[in-house]
N, C-alpha and C positions, 0 to 999 in steps of 0.2 A: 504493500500500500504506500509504504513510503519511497519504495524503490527509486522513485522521480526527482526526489531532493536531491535523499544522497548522489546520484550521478552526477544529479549540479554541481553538488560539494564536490566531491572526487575531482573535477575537470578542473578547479581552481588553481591547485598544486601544480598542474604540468600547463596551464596557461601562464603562472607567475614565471616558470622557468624559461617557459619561450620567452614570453617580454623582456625579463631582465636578460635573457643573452641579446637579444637583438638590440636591446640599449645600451648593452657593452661595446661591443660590433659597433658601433653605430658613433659612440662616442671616439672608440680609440681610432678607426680612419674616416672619421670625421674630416668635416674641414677644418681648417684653423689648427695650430702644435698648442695644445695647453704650457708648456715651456715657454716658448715664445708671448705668449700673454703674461704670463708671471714676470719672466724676467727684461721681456724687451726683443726688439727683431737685432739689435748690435751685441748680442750677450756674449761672453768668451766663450768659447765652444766645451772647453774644460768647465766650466759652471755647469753650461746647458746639461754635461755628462752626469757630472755628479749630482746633479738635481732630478735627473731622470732615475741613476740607480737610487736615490734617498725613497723617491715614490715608489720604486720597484717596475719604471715603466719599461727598461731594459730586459723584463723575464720572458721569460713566453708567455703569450698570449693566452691557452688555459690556464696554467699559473694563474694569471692575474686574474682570471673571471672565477677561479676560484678560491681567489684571494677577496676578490668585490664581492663576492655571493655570500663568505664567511660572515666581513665585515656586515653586510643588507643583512643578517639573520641575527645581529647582536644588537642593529639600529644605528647602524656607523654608515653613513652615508656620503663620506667624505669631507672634503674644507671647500669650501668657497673659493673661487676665485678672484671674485669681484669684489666681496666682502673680504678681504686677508683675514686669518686667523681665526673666520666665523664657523662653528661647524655647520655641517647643509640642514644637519636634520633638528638642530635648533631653529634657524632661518627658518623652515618649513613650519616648523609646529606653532611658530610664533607668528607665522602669517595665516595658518589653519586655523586659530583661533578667533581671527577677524573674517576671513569668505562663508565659512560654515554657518556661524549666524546670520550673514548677511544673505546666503543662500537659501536658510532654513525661512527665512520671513519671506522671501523672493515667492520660493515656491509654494508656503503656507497660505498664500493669496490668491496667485494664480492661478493656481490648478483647479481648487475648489472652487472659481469664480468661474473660471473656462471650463469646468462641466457644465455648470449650471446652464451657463450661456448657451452651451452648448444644445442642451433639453431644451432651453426653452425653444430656443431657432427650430427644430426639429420640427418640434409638435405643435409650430407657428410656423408652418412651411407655406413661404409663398404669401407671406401678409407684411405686413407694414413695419411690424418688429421684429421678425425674421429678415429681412431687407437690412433695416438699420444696424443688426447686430453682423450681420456679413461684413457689410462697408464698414465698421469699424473695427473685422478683422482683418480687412485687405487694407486701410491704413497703418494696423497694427504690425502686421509683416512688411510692408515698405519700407516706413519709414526706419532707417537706421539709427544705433544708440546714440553717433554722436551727431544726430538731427534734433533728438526727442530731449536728449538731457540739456542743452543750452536752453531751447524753449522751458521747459519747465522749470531749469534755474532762474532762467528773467520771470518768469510770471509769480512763483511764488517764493523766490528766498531773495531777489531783486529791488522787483516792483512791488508785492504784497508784505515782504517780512515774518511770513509765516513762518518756513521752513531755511535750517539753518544751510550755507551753499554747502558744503562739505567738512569735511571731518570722520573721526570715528570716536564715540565715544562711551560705544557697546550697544548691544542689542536692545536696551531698553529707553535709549536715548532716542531723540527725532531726527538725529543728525541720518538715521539709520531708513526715512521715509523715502526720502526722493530718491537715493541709489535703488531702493527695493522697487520701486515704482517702476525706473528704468529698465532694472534688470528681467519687469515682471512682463511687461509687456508684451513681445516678442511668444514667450511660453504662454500669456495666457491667449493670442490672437492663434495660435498651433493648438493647444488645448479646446478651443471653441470650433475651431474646423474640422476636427478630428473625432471630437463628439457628437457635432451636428451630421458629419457624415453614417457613424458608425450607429447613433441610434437611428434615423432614417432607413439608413437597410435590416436593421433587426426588426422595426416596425411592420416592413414589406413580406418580414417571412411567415409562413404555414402555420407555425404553433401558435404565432400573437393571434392571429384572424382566427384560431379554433379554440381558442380562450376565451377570445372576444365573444365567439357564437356560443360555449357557454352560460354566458353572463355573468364570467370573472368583475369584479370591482376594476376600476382604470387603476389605483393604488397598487391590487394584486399584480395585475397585469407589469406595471413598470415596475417594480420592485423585484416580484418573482422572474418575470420571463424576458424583458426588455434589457435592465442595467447590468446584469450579470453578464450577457452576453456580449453587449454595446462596450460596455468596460473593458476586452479584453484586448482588443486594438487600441485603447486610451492608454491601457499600461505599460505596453510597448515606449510608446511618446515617454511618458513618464521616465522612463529608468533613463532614457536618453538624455532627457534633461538633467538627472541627478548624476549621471555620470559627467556630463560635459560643461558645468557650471560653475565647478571648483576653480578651474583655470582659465574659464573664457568670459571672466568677467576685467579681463585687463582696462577695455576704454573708459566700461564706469569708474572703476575703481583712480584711475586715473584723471578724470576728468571729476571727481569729486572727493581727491587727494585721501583716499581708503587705504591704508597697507593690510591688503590682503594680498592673495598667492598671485592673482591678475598679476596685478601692478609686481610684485616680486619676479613673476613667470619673465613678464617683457624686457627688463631690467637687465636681467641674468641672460638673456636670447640674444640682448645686442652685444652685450658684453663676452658673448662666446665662454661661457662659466660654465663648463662642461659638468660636473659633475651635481650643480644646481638645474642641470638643463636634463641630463640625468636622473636625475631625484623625481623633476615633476614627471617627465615622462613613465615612469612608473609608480606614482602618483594618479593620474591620471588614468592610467589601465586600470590597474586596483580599485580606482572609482568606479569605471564602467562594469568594470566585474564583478564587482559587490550587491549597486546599484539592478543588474540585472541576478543578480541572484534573488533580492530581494522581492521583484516582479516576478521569478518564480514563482516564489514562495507566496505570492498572492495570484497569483494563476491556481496555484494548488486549492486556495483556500476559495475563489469566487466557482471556478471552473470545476464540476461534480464529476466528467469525464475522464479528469487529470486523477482523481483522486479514485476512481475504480480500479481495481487490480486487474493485473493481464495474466 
């Protein structure tokens, strides 16, 4: 019965491995010599030498990836580049502390708001409020973040005073509004298409119209036979969004002077900080992997099909 999870589980372990060899791979003939950034493109060649055996970039290459794999399983994720002397997985945990909230309010709004929106456009198919909630998700997907957050800076942290322009001064401060707002947008204008689509075709199928002809309650009806099934494509979107909002929040975060992972990610990307570059990239898998394990595990719990034994 449970056979479904555990597989999930089980695949995690041998996708972590793929990832971090391919980010090792990927780092060490990369472009750009981490040498060469540390110490300068003029550096004595005897430095450049000995600075290479000190990191152990002189050993063989499994060596070293099982030197990196050792180090990623005690939480050692190297030193910064860009930062000198910083460790990465401090940098990281100190920027995860700020996107995580900022993400958890993001999607605490959106999603639940873009179902709704969703329902309602559906089962207002082809009326006036159906119409208006569309065009305000085909503005919603257009318009880009760094279009929507100047506007919304001038109208209310500018010209109103309501809202303060930026800062971060945690999750229960206001400073924490208009980034969420930004960040929300986009997810909730994909959340409300996705919904209106997905209950729309469950509507049209054989078992609602033989419920219907019952004379199931409409409550019954969308509860029992409509959102369970309509949901199942929403959760899909879902884990997408939770996997890919840790580190693709760089323009807000920047644009409204936030130190989370964004703003750390782009930082570290121009500055060629390999092993900061490194970290999110496996960061970021781990996100989408989790994320979608999660959506498993509510596939199991909506989906009665997932949950019958074979």
């Amino acid at each position: 019965m449970y056979g479904y999870l555990i597989r999930r589980v089980l695949w995690i372990p041998l996708l972590l491995a793929v990832i971090t060899f391919l980010v090792f791979i990927l780092g060490v003939y990369g472009p750009g010599d981490p040498i060469q950034l540390m110490l300068g493109q003029h550096a004595n060649p005897e430095t450049v030498a000995r600075l290479k055996h000190e990191l152990g970039l002189d050993r063989p290459l499994l060596v070293q990836y099982a030197d990196y794999v050792s180090k990623l399983l005690h939480g050692d994720l190297g030193t910064s580049l860009k930062f000198r002397g910083q460790p990465v997985s401090r940098l990281i945990s100190r920027c995860l502390g700020v996107s995580i909230p900022l993400n958890v309010v993001t999607l605490g709004w959106s999603i639940p708001l873009g179902i709704l929106m969703g329902v309602v456009a559906a089962y207002k198919e082809d009326t006036a409020l159906d119409r208006a909630i569309v065009l305000t998700v085909v503005i919603g997907i257009s318009m880009p973040v760094f279009a929507i957050a100047p506007i919304l800076l001038y109208f209310f942290a500018v010209k109103a005073h309501i809202l303060p322009p930026g800062g971060w001064d945690g999750i229960f401060s206001a400073n924490v509004i208009l980034p969420a707002i930004v960040l929300g947008i986009g997810p909730l204008a994909v959340m409300v298409r996705q919904t209106r689509a997905a209950v729309l075709q469950t509507i049209s199928e054989m078992y609602v119209t033989t419920a219907r002809a019952k004379g199931l309650l409409p409550k019954k009806i969308m509860f029992k036979h409509i959102m369970p099934n309509a949901l199942i494509p929403v959760l899909t979107i879902v884990g997408l969004m939770m996997g890919s909002l840790v580190g693709g929040a760089f323009i807000t975060e920047l644009l409204f002077g936030i130190p989370g992972c964004g703003r750390v990610a782009f930082e570290t990307f121009t500055a060629r900080d390999y092993p900061m570059i490194m970290a999110f990239t496996i960061l970021g898998a781990t996100a989408f992997i989790l994320s979608n394990l999660l959506i498993d595990i509510l596939y199991f719990v909506i989906d009665p099909r997932i949950r019958r034994p074979k």
